[in-house]
mmCIF file of the C-alpha atoms, coordinates in Angstrom:
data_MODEL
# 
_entry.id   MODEL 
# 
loop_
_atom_site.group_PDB 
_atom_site.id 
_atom_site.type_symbol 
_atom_site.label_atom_id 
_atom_site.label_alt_id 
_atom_site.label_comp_id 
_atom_site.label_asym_id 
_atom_site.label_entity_id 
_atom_site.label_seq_id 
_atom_site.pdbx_PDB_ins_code 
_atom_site.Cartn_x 
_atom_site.Cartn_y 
_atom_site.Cartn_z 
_atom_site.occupancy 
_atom_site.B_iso_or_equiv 
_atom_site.pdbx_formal_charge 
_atom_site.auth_seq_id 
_atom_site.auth_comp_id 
_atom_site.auth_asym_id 
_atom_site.auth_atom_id 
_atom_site.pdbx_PDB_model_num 
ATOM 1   C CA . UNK A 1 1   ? -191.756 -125.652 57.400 1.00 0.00 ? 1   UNK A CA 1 
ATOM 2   C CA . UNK A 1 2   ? -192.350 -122.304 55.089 1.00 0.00 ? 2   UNK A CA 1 
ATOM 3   C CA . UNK A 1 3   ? -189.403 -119.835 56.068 1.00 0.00 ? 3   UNK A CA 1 
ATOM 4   C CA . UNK A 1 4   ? -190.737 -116.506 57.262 1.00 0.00 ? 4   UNK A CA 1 
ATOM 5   C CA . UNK A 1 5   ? -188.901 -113.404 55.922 1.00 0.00 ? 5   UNK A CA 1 
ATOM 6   C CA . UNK A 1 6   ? -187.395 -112.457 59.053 1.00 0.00 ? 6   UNK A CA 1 
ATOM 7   C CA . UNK A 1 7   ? -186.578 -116.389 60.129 1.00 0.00 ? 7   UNK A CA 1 
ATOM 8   C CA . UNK A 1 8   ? -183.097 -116.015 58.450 1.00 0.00 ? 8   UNK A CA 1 
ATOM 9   C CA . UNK A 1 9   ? -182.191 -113.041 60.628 1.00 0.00 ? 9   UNK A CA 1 
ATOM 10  C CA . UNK A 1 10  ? -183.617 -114.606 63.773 1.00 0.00 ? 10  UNK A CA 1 
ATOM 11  C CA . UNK A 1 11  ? -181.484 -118.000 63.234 1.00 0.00 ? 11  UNK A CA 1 
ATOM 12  C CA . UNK A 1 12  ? -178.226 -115.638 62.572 1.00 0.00 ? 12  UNK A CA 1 
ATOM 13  C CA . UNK A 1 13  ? -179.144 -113.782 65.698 1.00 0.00 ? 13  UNK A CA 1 
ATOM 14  C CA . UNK A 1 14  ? -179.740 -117.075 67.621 1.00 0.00 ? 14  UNK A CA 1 
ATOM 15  C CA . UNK A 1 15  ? -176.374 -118.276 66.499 1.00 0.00 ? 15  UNK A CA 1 
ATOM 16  C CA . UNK A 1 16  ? -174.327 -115.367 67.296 1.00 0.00 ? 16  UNK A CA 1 
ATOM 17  C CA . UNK A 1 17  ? -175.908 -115.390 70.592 1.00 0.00 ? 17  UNK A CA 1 
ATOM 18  C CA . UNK A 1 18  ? -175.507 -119.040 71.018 1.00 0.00 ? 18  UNK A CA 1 
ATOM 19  C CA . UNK A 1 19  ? -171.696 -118.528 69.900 1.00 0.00 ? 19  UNK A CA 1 
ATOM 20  C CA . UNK A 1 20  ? -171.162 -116.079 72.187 1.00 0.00 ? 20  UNK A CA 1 
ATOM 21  C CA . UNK A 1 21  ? -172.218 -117.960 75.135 1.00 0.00 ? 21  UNK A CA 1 
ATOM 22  C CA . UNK A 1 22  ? -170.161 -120.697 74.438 1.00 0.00 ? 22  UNK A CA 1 
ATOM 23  C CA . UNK A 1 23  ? -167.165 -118.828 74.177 1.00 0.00 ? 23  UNK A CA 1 
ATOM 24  C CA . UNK A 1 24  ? -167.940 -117.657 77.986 1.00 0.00 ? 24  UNK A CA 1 
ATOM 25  C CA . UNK A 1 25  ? -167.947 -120.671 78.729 1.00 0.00 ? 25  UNK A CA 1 
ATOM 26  C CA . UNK A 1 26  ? -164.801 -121.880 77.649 1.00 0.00 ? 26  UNK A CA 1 
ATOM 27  C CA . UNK A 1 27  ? -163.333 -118.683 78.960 1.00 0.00 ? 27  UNK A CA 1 
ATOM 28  C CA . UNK A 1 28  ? -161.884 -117.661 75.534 1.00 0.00 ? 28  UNK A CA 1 
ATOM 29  C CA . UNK A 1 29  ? -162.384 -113.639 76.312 1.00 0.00 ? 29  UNK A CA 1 
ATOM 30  C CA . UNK A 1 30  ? -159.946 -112.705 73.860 1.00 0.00 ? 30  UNK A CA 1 
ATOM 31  C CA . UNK A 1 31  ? -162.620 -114.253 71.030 1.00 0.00 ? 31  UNK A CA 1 
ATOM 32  C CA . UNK A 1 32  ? -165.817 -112.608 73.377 1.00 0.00 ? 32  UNK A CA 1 
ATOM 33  C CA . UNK A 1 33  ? -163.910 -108.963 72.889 1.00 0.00 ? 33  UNK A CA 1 
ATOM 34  C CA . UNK A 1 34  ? -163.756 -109.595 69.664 1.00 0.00 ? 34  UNK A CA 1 
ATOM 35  C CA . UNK A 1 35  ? -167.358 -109.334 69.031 1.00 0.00 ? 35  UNK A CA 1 
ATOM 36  C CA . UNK A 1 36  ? -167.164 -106.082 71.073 1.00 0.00 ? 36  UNK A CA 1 
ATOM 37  C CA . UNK A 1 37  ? -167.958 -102.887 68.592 1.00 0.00 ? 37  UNK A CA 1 
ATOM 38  C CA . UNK A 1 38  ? -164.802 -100.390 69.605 1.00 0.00 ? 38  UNK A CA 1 
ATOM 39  C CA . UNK A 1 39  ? -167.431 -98.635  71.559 1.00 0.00 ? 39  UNK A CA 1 
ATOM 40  C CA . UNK A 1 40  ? -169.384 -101.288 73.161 1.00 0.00 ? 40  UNK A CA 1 
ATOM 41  C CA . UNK A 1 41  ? -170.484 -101.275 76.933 1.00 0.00 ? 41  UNK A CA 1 
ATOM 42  C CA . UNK A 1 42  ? -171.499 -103.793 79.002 1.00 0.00 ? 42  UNK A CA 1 
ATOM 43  C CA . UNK A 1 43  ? -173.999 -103.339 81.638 1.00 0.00 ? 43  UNK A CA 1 
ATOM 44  C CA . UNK A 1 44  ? -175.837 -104.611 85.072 1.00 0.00 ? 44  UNK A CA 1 
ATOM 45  C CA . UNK A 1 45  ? -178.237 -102.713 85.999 1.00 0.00 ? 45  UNK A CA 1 
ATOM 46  C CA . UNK A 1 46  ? -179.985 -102.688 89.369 1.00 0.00 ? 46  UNK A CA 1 
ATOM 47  C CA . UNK A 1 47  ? -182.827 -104.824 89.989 1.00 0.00 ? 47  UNK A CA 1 
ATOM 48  C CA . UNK A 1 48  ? -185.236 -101.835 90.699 1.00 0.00 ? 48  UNK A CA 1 
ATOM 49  C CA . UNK A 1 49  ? -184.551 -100.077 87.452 1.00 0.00 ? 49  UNK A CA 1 
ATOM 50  C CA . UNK A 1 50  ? -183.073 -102.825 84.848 1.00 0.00 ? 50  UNK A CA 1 
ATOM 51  C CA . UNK A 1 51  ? -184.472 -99.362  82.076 1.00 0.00 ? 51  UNK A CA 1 
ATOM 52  C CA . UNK A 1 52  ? -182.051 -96.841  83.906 1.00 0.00 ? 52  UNK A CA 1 
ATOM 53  C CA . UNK A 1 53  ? -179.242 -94.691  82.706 1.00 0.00 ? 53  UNK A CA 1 
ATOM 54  C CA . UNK A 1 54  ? -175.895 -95.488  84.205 1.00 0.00 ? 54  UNK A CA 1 
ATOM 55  C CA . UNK A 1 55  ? -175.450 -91.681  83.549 1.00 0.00 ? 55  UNK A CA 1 
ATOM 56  C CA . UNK A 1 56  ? -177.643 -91.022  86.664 1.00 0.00 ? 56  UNK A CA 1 
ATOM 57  C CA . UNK A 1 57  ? -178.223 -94.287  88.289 1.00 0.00 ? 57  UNK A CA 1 
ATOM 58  C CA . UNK A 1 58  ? -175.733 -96.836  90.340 1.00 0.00 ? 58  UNK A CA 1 
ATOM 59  C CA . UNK A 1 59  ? -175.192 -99.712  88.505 1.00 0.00 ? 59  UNK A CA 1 
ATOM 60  C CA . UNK A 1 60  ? -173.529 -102.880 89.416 1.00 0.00 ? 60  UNK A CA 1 
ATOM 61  C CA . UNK A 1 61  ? -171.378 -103.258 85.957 1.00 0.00 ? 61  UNK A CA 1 
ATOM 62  C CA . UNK A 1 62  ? -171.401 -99.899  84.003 1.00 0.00 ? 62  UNK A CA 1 
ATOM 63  C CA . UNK A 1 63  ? -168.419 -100.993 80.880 1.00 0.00 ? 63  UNK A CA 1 
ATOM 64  C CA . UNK A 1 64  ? -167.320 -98.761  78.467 1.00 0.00 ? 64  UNK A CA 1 
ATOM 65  C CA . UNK A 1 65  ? -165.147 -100.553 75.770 1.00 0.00 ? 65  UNK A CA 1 
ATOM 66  C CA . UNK A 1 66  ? -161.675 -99.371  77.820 1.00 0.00 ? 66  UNK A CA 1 
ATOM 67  C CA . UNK A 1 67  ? -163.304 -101.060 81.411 1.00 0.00 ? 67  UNK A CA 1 
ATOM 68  C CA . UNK A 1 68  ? -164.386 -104.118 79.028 1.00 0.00 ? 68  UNK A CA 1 
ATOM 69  C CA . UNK A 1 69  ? -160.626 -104.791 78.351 1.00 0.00 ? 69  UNK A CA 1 
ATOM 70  C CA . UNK A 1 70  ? -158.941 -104.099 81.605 1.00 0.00 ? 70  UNK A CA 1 
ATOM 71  C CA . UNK A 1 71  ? -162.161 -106.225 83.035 1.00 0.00 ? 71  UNK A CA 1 
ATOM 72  C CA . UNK A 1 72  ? -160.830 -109.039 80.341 1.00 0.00 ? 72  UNK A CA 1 
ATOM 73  C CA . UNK A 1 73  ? -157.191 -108.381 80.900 1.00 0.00 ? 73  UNK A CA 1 
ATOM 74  C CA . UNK A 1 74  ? -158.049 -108.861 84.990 1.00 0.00 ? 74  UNK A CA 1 
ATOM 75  C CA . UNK A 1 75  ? -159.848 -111.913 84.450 1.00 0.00 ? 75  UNK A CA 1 
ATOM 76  C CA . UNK A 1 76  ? -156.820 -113.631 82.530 1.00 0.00 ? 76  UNK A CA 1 
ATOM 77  C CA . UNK A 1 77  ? -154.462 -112.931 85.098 1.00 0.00 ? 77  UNK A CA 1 
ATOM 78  C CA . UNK A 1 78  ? -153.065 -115.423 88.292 1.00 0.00 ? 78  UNK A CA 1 
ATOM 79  C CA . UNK A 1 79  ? -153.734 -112.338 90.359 1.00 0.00 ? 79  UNK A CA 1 
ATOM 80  C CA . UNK A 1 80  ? -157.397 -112.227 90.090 1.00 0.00 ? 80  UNK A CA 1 
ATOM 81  C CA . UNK A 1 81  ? -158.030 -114.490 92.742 1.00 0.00 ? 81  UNK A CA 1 
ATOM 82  C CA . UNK A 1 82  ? -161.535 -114.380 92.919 1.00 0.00 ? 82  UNK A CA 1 
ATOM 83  C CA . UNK A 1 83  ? -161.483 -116.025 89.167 1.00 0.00 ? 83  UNK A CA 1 
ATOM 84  C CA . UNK A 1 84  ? -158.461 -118.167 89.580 1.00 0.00 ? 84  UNK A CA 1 
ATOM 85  C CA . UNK A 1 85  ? -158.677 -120.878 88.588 1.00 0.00 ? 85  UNK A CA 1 
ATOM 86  C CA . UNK A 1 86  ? -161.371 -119.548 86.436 1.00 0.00 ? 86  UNK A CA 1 
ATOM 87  C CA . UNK A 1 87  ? -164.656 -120.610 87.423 1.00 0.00 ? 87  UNK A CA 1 
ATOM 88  C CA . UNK A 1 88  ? -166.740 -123.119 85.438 1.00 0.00 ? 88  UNK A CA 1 
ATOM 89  C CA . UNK A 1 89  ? -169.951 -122.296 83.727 1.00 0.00 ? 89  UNK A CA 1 
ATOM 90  C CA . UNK A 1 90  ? -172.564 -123.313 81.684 1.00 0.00 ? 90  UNK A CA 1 
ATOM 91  C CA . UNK A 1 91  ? -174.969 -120.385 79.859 1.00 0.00 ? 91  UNK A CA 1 
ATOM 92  C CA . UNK A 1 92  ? -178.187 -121.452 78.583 1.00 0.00 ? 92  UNK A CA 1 
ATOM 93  C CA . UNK A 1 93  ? -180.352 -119.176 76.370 1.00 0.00 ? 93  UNK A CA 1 
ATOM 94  C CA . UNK A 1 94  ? -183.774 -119.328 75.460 1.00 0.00 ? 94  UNK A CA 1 
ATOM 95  C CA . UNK A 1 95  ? -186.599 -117.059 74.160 1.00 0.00 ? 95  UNK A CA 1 
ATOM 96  C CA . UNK A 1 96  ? -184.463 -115.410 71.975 1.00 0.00 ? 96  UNK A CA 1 
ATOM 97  C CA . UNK A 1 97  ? -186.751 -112.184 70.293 1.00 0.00 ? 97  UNK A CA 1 
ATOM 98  C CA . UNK A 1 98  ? -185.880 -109.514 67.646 1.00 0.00 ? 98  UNK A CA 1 
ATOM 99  C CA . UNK A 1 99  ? -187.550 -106.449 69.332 1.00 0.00 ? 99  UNK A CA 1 
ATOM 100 C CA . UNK A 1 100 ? -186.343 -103.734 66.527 1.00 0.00 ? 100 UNK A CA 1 
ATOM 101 C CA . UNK A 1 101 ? -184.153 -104.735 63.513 1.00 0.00 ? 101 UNK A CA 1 
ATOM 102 C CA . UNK A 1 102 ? -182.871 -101.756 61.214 1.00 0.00 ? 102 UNK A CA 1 
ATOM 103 C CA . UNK A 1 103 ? -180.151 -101.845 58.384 1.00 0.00 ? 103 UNK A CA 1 
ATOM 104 C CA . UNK A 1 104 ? -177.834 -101.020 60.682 1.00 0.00 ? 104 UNK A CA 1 
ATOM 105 C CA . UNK A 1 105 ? -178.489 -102.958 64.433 1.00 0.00 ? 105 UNK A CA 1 
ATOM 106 C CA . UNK A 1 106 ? -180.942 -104.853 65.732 1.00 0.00 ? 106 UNK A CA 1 
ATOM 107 C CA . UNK A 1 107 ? -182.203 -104.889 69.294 1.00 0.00 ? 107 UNK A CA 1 
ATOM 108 C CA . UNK A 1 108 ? -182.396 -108.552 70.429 1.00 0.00 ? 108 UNK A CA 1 
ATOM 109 C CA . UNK A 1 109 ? -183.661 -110.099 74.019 1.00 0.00 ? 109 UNK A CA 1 
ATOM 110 C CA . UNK A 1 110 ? -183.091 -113.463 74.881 1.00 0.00 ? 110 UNK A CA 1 
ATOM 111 C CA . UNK A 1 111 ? -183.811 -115.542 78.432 1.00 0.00 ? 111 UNK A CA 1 
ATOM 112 C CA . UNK A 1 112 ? -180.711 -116.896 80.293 1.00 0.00 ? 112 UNK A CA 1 
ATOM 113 C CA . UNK A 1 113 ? -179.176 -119.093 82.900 1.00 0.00 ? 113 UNK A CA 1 
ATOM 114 C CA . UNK A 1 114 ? -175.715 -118.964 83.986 1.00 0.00 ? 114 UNK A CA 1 
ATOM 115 C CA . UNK A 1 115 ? -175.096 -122.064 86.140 1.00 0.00 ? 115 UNK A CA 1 
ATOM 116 C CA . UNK A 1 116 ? -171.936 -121.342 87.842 1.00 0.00 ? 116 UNK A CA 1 
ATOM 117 C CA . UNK A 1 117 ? -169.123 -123.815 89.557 1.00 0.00 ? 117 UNK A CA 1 
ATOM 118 C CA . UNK A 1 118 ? -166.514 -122.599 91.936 1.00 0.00 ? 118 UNK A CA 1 
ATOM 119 C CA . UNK A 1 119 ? -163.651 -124.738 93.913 1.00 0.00 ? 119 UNK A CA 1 
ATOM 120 C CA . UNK A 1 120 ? -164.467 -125.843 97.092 1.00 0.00 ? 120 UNK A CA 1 
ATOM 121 C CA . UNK A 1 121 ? -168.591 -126.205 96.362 1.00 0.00 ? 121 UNK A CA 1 
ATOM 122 C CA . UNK A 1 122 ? -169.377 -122.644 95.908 1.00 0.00 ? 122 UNK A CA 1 
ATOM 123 C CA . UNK A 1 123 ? -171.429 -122.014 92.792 1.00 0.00 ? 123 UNK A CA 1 
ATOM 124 C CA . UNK A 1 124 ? -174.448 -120.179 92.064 1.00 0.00 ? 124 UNK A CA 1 
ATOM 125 C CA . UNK A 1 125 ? -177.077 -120.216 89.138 1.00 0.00 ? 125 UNK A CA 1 
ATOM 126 C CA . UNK A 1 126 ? -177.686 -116.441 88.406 1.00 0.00 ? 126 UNK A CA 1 
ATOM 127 C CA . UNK A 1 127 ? -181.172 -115.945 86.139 1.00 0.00 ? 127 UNK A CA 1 
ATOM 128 C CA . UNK A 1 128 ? -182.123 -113.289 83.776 1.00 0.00 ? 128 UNK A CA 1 
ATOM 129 C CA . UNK A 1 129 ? -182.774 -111.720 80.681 1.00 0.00 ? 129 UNK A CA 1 
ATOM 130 C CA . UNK A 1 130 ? -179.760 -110.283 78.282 1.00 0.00 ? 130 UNK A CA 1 
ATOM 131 C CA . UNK A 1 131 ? -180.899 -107.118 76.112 1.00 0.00 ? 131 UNK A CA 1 
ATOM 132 C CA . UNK A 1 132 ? -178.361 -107.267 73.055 1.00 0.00 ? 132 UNK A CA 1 
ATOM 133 C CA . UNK A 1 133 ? -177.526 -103.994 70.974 1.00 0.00 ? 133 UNK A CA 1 
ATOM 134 C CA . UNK A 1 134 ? -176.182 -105.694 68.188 1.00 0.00 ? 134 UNK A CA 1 
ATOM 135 C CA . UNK A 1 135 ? -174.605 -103.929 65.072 1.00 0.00 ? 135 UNK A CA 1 
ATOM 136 C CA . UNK A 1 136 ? -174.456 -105.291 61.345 1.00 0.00 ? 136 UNK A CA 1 
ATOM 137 C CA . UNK A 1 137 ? -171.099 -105.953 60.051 1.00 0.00 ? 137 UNK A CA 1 
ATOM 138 C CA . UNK A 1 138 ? -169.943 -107.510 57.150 1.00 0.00 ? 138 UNK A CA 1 
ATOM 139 C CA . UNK A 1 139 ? -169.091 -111.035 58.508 1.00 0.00 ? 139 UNK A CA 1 
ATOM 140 C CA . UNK A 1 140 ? -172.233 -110.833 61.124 1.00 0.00 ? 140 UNK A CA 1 
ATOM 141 C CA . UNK A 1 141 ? -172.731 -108.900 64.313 1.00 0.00 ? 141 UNK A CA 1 
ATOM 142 C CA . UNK A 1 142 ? -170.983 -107.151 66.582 1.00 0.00 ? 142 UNK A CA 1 
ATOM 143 C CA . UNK A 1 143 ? -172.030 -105.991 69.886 1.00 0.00 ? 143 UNK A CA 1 
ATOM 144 C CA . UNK A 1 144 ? -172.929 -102.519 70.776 1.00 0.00 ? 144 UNK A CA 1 
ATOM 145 C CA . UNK A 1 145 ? -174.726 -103.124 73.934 1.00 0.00 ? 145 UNK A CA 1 
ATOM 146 C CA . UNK A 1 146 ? -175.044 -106.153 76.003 1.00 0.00 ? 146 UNK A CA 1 
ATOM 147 C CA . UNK A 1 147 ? -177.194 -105.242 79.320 1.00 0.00 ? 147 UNK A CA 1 
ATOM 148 C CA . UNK A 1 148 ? -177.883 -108.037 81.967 1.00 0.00 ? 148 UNK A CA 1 
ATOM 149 C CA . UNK A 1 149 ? -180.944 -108.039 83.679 1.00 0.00 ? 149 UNK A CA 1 
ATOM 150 C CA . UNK A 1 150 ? -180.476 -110.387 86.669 1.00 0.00 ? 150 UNK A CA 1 
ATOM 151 C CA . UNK A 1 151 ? -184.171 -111.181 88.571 1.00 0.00 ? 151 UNK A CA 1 
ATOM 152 C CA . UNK A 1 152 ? -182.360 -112.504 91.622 1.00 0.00 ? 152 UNK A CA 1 
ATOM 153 C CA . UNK A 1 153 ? -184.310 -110.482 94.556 1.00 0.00 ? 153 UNK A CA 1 
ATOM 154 C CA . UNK A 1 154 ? -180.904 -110.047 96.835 1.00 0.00 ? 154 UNK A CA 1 
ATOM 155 C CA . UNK A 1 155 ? -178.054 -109.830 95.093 1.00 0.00 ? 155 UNK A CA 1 
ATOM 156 C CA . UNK A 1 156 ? -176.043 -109.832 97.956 1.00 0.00 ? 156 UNK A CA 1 
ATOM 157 C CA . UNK A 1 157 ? -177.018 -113.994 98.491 1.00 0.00 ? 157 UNK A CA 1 
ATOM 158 C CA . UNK A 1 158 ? -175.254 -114.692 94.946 1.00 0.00 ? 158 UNK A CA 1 
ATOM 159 C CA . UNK A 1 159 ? -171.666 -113.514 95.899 1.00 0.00 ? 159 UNK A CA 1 
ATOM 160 C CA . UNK A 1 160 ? -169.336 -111.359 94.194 1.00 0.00 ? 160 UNK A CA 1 
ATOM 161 C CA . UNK A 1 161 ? -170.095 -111.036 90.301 1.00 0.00 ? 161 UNK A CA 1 
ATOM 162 C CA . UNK A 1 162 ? -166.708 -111.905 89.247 1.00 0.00 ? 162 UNK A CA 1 
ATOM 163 C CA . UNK A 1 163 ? -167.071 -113.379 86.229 1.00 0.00 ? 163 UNK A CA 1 
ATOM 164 C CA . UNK A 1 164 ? -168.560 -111.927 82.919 1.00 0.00 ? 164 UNK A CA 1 
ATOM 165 C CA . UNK A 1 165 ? -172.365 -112.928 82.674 1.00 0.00 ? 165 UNK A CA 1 
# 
C-alpha cells in the first residue's frame, strides 16, 4: 500500500483517539486530563442542536477546563455514588475523519460506542459521534474540544450520564 501524504497524520490521529479511549476505559482520568489543553471543554450537546452554542443553548455537559477537573476529582471519590464502584466500559471507535487540519489543530470526527456495565445489571450502550478539537503539541495532541454527539432519541431511557463519554 502507497502512503498518502496525509495517511501519517490520520494514523497519529487514530492512535491518540484510540489511546484516549482506552484510558476511559480503565478509568485512569488523571492520564485522560492530561491530554486536556489548560483550556479545554468538554461538551454534550442536545440532540436537537448537536451545532449549538452552550453560550445560548442548554446543554447536557457544558466543561470548561476548571468543571473538567472537579468532574474528574468527583468521579475518583467513594462519595460519588452513582460511579462507585466505577462503572465498566468498553469504547469503540470507528470512522475516524480529518475534517480541517492546520499547523496548529486539526478538527477530527470519529463514530463511537460506549457499551456500559453497572452493578446489579444496569448498563446501557450510548451511540454517537465525538467531534475532536485537537491541538498540535510537541509530543502529539492535546485536546481543545471534545463534543459528544449522542443519537439516542430519549435521553431520559439511558439514565443518568455519570460517567465521562
Amino acid at each position: 500500500m502507497i502512503m498518502q501524504k496525509g495517511d501519517d497524520e490520520r494514523s497519529a490521529v487514530e492512535d491518540f483517539l484510540y489511546h484516549e479511549a482506552a484510558i476511559l476505559d480503565d478509568w485512569d482520568l488523571d492520564a485522560w486530563l492530561d491530554l486536556m489543553c489548560d483550556d479545554a471543554i468538554y461538551l454534550v450537546p442536545p440532540n436537537e442542536a448537536p451545532e449549538s452554542d452552550p453560550e445560548d443553548t442548554l446543554f447536557i455537559i457544558a466543561d470548561d477546563i476548571h468543571r473538567i477537573r472537579s468532574r474528574v476529582k468527583r468521579l475518583k471519590s467513594p462519595d460519588a455514588h452513582a460511579e462507585y464502584p466505577p462503572s465498566r466500559t468498553r469504547r469503540l471507535i470507528t470512522n475516524i475523519r480529518i475534517l480541517k487540519s492546520s499547523e496548529r489543530e486539526l478538527t477530527v470526527t470519529s463514530n463511537f460506542s460506549v457499551h456500559r456495565f453497572r452493578r446489579g445489571g444496569k448498563g446501557g450502550v450510548y451511540i454517537g459521534r465525538y467531534v475532536h478539537r485537537l491541538q498540535r503539541v510537541a509530543s502529539g495532541f492535546r485536546i481543545a474540544e471534545r463534543r459528544v454527539i449522542l443519537d439516542a432519541e430519549e435521553l431520559g431511557a439511558l439514565g443518568a450520564v455519570s460517567f465521562i463519554l
